[in-house]
C-alpha positions in Angstrom: 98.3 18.8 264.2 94.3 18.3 263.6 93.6 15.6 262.0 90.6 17.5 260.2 91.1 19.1 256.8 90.0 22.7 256.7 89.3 25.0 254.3 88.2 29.0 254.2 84.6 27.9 254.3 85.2 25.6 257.1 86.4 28.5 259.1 84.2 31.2 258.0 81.4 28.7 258.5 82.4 28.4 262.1 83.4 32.2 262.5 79.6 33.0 261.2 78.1 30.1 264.4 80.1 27.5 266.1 76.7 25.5 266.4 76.1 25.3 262.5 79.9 24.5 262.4 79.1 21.6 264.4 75.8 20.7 262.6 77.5 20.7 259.6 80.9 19.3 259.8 81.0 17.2 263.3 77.6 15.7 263.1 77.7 16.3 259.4 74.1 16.7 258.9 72.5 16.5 255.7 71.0 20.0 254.3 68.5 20.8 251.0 70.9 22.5 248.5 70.4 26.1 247.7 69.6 26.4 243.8 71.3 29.3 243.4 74.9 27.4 244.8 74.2 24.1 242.2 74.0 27.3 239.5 77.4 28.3 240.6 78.9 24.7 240.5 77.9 24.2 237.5 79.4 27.8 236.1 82.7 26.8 237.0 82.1 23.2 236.0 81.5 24.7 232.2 84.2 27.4 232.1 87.1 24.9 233.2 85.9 22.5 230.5 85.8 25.2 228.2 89.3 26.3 228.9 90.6 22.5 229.1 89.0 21.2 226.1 87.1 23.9 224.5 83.6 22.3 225.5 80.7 23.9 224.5 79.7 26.0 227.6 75.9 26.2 227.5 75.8 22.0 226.9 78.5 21.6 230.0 76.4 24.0 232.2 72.6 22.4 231.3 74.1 18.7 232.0 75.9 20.0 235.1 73.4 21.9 236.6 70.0 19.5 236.0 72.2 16.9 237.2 72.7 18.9 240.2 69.0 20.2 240.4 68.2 16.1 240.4 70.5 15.0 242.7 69.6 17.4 245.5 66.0 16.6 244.8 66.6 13.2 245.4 68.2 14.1 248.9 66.9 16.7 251.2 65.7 18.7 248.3 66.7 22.1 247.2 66.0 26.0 248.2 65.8 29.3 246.7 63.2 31.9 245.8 63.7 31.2 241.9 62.5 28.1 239.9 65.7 25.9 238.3 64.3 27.0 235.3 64.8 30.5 235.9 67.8 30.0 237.4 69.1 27.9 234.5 68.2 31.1 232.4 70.5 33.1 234.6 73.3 30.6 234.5 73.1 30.5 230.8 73.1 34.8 230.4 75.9 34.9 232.4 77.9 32.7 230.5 76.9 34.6 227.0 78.3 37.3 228.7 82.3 35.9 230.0 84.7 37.4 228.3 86.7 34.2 227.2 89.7 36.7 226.1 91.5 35.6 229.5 95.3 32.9 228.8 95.1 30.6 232.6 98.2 28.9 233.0 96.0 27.1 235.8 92.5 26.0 235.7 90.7 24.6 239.2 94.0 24.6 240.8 93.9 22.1 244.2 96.0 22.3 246.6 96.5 20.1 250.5 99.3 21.7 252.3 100.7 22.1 255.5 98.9 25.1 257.5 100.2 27.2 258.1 103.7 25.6 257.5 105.5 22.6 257.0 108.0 23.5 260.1 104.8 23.8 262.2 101.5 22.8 261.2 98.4 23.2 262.9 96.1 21.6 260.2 96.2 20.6 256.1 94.8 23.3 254.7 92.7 22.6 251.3 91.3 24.4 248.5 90.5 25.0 244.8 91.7 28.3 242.5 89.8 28.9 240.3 92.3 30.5 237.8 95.6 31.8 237.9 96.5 34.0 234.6 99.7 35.1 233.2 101.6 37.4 235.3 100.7 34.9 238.6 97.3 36.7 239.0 94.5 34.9 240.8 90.7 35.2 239.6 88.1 33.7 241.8 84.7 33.2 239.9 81.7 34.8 241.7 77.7 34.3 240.7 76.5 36.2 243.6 74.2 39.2 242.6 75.5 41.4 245.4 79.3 42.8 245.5 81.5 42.7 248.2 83.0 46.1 249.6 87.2 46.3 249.3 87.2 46.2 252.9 84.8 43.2 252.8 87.3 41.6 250.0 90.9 43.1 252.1 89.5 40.7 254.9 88.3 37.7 253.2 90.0 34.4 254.5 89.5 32.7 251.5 91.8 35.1 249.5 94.5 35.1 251.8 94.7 31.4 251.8 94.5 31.4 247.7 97.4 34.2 247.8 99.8 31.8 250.4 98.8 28.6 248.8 100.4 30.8 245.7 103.4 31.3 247.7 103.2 27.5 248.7 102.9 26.0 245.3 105.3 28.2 242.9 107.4 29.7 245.3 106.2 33.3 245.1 103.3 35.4 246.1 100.9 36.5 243.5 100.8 39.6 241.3 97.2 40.6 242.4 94.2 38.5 243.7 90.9 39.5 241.7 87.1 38.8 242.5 85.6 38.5 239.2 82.1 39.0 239.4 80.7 36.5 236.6 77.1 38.4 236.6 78.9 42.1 235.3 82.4 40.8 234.2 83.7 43.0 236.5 87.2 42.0 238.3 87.7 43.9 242.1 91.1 43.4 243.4 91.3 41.6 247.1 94.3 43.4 248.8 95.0 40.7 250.7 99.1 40.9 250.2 99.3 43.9 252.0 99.4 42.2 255.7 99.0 38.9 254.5 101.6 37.3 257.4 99.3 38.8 260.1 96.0 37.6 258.1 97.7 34.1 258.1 98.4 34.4 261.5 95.0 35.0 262.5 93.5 32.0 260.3 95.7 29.5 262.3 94.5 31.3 265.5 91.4 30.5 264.8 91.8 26.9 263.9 93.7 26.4 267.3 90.2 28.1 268.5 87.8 25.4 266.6 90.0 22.5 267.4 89.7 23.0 271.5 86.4 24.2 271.6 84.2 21.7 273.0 80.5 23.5 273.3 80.0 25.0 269.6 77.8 27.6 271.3 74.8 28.8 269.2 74.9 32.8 267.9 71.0 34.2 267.7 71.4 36.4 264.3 68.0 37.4 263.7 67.9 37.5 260.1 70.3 34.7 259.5 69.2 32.2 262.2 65.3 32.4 261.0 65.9 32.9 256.9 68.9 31.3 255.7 70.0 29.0 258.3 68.5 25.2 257.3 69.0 24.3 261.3 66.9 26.8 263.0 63.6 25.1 264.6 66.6 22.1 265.7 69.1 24.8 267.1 66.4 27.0 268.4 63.6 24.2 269.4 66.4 21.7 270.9 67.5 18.5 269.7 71.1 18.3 270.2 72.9 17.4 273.2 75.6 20.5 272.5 75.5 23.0 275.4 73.9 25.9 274.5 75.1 29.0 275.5 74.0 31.2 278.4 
């Protein structure tokens, strides 16, 4: 068994380039923080507190996220097209707008379990739900702007490893697994249950992948590689002694 933790972004992180898998979590390289990501943190931040001690929302998100905005300014920085003011504006219209009407029974559920079994693990898988609701029903906040496709959301490691960590935890898959798009309210069902054994099979395939690879070959995705990705000029313009490929 790998003695790494993993999670769904570990894997989807390597899935989108082994090399920024390796920049990020074997060299574990430093990057600026995206302002639009400390926004998100602090969104859940204020609607667990909310439902835990009925905190006032807009007070738990303005501490959380200028706290965030500081610290990552005090690092590497942070990116993003908008200001943190303007983003702190979105933040706070987004929560005006949650409807608050939902019972969880869990809030920011963690979990470190045996991947993808206890009879035969390849890793400890670990991760966070956001909420699970009456009826065993898992939400997953979102603060993107765009919406996933249900084919997008029927394939989405992260879902699947929410819906067995369900089955893990209490014994029992979940109802439904929703997307809940915190920008329109709307909730899109992931229908990851359907062949949710195959899906699980495939995420421990790929572990077993990321645990013997050895070069972390880079992936040239033109608009990715030059306009999101924080290690281009070092992946593209050298500076690490990982073989490159071809």
């Amino acid at each position: 068994m790998s003695k790494d933790a993993f999670s769904a972004s570990r894997i989807t992180t390597y899935k989108t380039c082994p090399r920024l898998y390796h920049y990020q979590y074997i060299e574990r390289i430093e990057e600026p923080k995206h302002v639009l990501t400390i926004m998100g943190s602090a969104l859940h931040k204020a609607i667990e507190m909310h439902y835990k001690n009925g905190a006032n929302v807009q007070a738990v998100f303005s501490k959380e996220f200028y706290n965030g905005v500081s610290f990552a300014e005090s690092k590497l920085g942070i990116r993003g097209k908008e200001s943190p003011v303007q983003v702190a504006l979105i933040g706070e219209a987004i929560l005006k707008g949650v409807d608050w009407s939902l019972k969880p029974l869990e809030i920011e559920k963690s979990f470190s379990l045996p991947f993808p079994s206890k009879e035969n693990p390849v890793c400890i898988m670990r991760g966070i739900i956001d909420m699970v609701v009456d009826g065993g029903i898992i939400i997953d906040h979102k603060s993107t702007k765009t919406k996933p496709t249900k084919k997008k959301l029927a394939e989405n490691y992260q879902f699947a490893i929410y819906a067995w960590a369900h089955r893990e935890l209490f014994g029992e898959l979940p109802d439904k697994v929703y997307w809940h798009h915190l920008r329109t309210g709307e909730l899109i069902e992931a229908d990851v249950l359907t062949n949710l054994d195959k899906t699980i099979e495939l995420i421990a395939s790929d572990i077993l992948t990321i645990i013997s690879d050895k070069e972390f070959k880079k992936i040239e995705q033109n608009g990715f590689c030059k306009n999101v990705c924080n290690f281009y000029e070092r992946c593209w313009g050298g500076g690490s002694n990982v073989e490159t490929s071809g």
